[in-house]
N, C-alpha and C positions, 0 to 999 in steps of 0.2 A: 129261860122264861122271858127275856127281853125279846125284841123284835129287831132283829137287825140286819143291814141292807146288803146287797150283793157285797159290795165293796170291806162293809164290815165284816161279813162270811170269811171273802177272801183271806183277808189279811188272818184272819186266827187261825187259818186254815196253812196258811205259807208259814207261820210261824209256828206252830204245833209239830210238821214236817220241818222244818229248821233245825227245830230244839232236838229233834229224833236221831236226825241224820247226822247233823253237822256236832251239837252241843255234848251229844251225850258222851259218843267217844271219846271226847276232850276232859271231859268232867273230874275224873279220880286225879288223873295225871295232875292235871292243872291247879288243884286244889291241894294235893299233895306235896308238888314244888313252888307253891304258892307264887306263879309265873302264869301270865295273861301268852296264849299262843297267839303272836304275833300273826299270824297268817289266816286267824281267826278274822280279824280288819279286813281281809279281802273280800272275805267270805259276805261278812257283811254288807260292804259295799255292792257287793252283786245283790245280796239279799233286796233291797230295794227298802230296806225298813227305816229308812233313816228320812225318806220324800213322805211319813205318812203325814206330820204335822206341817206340810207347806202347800200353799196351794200350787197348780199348772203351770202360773206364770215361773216359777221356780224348778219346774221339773217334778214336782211334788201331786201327791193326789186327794191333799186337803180333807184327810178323814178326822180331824181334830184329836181332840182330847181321849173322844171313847176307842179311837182307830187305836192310838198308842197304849193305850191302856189294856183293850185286847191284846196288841202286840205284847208288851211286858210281862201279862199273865202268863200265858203262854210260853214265852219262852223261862221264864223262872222255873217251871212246876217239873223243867230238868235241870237247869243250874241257876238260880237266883246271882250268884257271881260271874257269869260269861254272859250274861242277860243282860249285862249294864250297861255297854255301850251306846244304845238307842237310846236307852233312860238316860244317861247323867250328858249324852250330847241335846238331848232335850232339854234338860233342866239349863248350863248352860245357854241354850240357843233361849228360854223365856223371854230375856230381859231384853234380849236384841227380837223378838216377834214382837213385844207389849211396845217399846218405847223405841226404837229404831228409825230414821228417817229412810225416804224412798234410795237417798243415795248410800246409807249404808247396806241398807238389803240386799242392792244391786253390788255390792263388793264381795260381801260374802256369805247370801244364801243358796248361790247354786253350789258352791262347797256343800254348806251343812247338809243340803238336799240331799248331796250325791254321798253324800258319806268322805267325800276324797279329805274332807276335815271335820275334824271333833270338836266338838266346844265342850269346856268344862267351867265349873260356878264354883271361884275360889270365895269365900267367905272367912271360915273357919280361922284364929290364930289361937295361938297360946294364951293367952289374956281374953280370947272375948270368941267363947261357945253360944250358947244359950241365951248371953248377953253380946247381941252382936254388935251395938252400938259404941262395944268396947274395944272397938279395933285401934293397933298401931299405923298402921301402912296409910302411907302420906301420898300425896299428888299432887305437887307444887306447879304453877301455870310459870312457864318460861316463854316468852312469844306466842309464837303457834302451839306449842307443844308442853305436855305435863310430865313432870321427872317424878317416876315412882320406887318410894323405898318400903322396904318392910321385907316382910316374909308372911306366908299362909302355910295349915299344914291341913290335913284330912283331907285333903283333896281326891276326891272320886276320881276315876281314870288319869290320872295327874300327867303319868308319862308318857301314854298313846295317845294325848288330845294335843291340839292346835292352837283353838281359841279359847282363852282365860278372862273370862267373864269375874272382876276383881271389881272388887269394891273397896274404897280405901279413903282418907280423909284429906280434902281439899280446904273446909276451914277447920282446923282443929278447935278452933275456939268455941268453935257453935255446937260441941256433942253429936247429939243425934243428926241434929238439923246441917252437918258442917260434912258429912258423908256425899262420895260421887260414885259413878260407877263407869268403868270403862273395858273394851275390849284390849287385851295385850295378846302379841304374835308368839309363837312358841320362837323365833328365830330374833327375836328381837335383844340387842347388846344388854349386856346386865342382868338378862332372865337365866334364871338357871332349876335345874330341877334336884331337889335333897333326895335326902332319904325314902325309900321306902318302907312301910310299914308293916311289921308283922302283926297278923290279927286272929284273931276267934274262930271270926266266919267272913264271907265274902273273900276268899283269900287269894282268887285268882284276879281279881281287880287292884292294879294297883291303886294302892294312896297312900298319895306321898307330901311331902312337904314343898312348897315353891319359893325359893328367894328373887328378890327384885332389889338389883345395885345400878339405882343412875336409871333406870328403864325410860327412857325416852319414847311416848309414844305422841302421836300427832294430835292435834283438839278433836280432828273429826274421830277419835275413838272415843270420845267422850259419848256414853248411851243417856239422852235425855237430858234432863239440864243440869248444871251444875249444881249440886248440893242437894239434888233429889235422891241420891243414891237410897234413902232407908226407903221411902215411897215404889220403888223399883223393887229391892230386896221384898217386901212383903206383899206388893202383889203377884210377884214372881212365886210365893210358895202358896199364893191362892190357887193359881195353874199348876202348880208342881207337884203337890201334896198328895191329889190322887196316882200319880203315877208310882210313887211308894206304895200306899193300900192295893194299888196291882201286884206289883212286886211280891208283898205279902200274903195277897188272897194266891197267887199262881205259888209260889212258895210252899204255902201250906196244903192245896191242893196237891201237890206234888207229893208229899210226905205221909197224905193220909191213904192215898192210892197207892203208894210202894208199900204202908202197912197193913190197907188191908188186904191187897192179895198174899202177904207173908203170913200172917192170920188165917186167912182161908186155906192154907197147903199146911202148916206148922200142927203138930198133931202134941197132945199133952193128954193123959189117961185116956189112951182109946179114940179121943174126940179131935176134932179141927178147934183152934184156943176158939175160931171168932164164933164159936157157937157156945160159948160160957155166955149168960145172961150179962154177966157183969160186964165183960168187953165187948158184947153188944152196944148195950144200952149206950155204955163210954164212946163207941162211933159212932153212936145214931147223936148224942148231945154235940161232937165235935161236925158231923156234917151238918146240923142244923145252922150251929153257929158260921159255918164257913157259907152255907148258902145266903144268910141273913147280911154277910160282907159284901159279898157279892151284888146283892141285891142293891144294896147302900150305894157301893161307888157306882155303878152305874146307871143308878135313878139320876146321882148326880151328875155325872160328866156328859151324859145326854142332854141333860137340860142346859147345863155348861156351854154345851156346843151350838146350840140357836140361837146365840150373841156372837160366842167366840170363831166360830167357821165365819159367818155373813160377817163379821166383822173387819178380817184379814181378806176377804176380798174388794172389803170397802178400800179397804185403807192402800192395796195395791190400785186398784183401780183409777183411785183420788189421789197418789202420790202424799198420802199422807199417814200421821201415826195411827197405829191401830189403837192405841188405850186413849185417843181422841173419838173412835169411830164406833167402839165399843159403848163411851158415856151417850151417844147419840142412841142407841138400841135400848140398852139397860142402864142403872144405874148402879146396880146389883151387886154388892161385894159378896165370895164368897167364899171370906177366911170361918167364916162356924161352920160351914161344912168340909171345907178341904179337912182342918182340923177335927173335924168330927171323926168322915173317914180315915184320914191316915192312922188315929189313934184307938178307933177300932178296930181294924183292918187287920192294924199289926201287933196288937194287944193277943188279938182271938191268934194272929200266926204263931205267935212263941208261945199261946197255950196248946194248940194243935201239936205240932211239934214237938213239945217235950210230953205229952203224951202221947204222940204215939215213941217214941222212943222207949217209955214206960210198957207200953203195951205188947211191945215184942221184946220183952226184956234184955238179958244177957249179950245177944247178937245183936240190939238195940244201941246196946253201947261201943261197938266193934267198930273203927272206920273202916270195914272192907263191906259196912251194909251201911247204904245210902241214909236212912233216915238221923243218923246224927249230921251228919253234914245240915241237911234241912234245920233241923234244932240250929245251929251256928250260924248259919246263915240269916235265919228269920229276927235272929235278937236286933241285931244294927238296925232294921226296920222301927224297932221302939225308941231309936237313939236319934238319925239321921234325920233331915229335915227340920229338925225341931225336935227336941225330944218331946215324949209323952207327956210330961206336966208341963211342959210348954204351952202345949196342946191343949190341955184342959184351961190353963190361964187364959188362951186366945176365945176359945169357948164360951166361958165365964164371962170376960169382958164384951165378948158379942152378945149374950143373954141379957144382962144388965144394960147393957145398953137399947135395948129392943126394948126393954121394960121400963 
């Protein structure tokens, strides 16, 4: 029902045959030994999907927000878990596109472009989910250079990324206000990678835990100024948000299409099930609801993209920041929509999902039929990013504040 350009065609088009060709055959296995196939990264790299959020100047073909968003859907609606690597190298890469100078760009966005490196957005510790201003991990200025301690753990792709987008506390004194945020090398002395995590769903992506003893990293990895680091963190899930509600709309799409063609062949007294009124009606209620997601996220990430595209070519242009180049276009925050969508988005997925798993009963609940997988994988989408009453709090606080 959208209008969208060659460019956008493309791209869902390369990804749709991606997810067919490359994802699917991968999918049980992967999920089953709960093991990311390494030689899936190459794949990707060729794939080209990793240049969708940079402009030319980078190797990139500058389709923004909606480009990646396409891409995500897409490739979820066959594995929401091998789909991640575009999404959580983006979400990492945020904070270095909003608040990066021309000279760190130039170091390393024809990496993230090319895929040849991952970036990943360490946040997460034991003491401070939900409550992120409650992190331990320190980053003391020694000279040139900040010595970071602590550990993170949930970390999205943890072991196949490069670049560790950390946020960690340079004045403890000051709380919220006492947070920085910095880029850290995977090869860098002191960094180390923990455990991996066994989970629910999403199980071919690893997440894993990350320690940091003595990590020495230079001032110029510092993103943005010092002690801006929460400022960074929450516009970062302004941009970031929808790319989950992809995740979950392509997710769910995925789940309702494996059930209803099993519905249409599956035969119960005489009849095909998907001609009982009652399992009708039930997938006419669930595509409604998935079309009305759809619609949502990218009413908004189009309009997203008429600051955020001109933006980023402003700011290349002018050698300068983009969330400088951005206040010059709009003024516009838009954490009550990011959060609108991701929490509808993935709300309506784990309702989709576990009905259809209801809906083709017995063999529903079998892992040798895809649609549980789907249910397992859709839930983390109500978790990640924010959890859901996160969501609604950000919400709330933007509504009242409008009023």
């Amino acid at each position: 029902m959208f209008e969208l350009d060659e460019t956008q065609k493309e791209i869902q088009n390369l990804a749709r045959t991606f997810a067919n060709d490359v994802l699917l055959p991968l999918s049980a296995e992967a999920d089953e030994k709960e093991e990311f196939p390494l030689d899936l990264l190459n794949e990707y790299r060729q794939s080209g999907f990793y240049s969708i959020i940079y402009p030319q100047n980078y190797n990139g073909i500058n389709a923004g927000l909606t480009g990646l968003c396409l891409c995500i859907e897409e490739l979820s609606k066959i594995d929401g878990s091998l789909a991640l690597p575009p999404a959580t190298s983006a979400l990492g890469a945020i904070p270095l596109i909003l608040y990066s100078n021309n000279s760190q760009r130039e170091r390393w966005f024809y990496d993230l472009s090319s895929g040849n490196k991952l970036a990943a957005f360490a946040l997460t510790e034991p003491e401070a989910g939900s409550d992120a201003t409650s992190i331990k991990m320190t980053a003391k200025k020694e000279g040139n250079y900040y010595i970071i301690n602590g550990m993170k753990h949930f970390c999205s792709s943890g072991n196949i990324s490069d670049l560790y987008l950390v946020f960690a506390k340079t004045a403890p004194d000051k709380g919220a206000r006492g947070i920085s945020c910095f880029v850290v090398e995977k090869e860098r002395d002191g960094f180390k990678i923990g455990k991996k995590e066994r989970k629910l769903g999403i199980r071919s992506n690893p997440t894993t835990e990350l320690y940091f003893d003595n990590v020495k990293v230079p001032e110029e990895n510092l993103i943005g100024a010092e002690n801006f680091g929460l400022f960074i963190l929450q516009e970062t899930f302004d941009y970031s948000r929808p790319g989950v509600a992809a995740q979950a709309i392509g997710i769910a799409e995925g789940a309702l299409e494996y059930a209803v063609k099993y519905l249409k062949e599956r035969k119960q007294f005489g009849e095909p099930i998907i001609s009982f009124q009652a399992v009708s009606h039930k997938i006419a209620e669930l595509a409604t609801k998935l079309e009305a997601a759809r619609a949502f996220l990218y009413s908004i990430v189009k309009e997203m993209d008429k600051s955020y595209i001109k933006a980023f070519e402003n700011a290349i242009n002018n050698k300068t920041v983009m969330r400088d180049e951005l206040k010059k276009i709009s003024r516009k925050r838009w954490t009550k929509y990011s959060a609108m969508v991701k929490l509808f988005a993935s709300d309506i997925a784990f309702d989709i999902t576990q009905e259809c798993v209801n809906l083709c009963g017995g063999i529903g609940y079998m892992r040798s039929f895809r649609v549980e997988k789907y249910m397992r994988d859709a839930k983390v989408t109500q978790i990640y990013e924010g959890a859901n009453n996160i969501q609604k709090n950000e919400i709330a606080a933007s509504i009242i504040k409008d009023y």
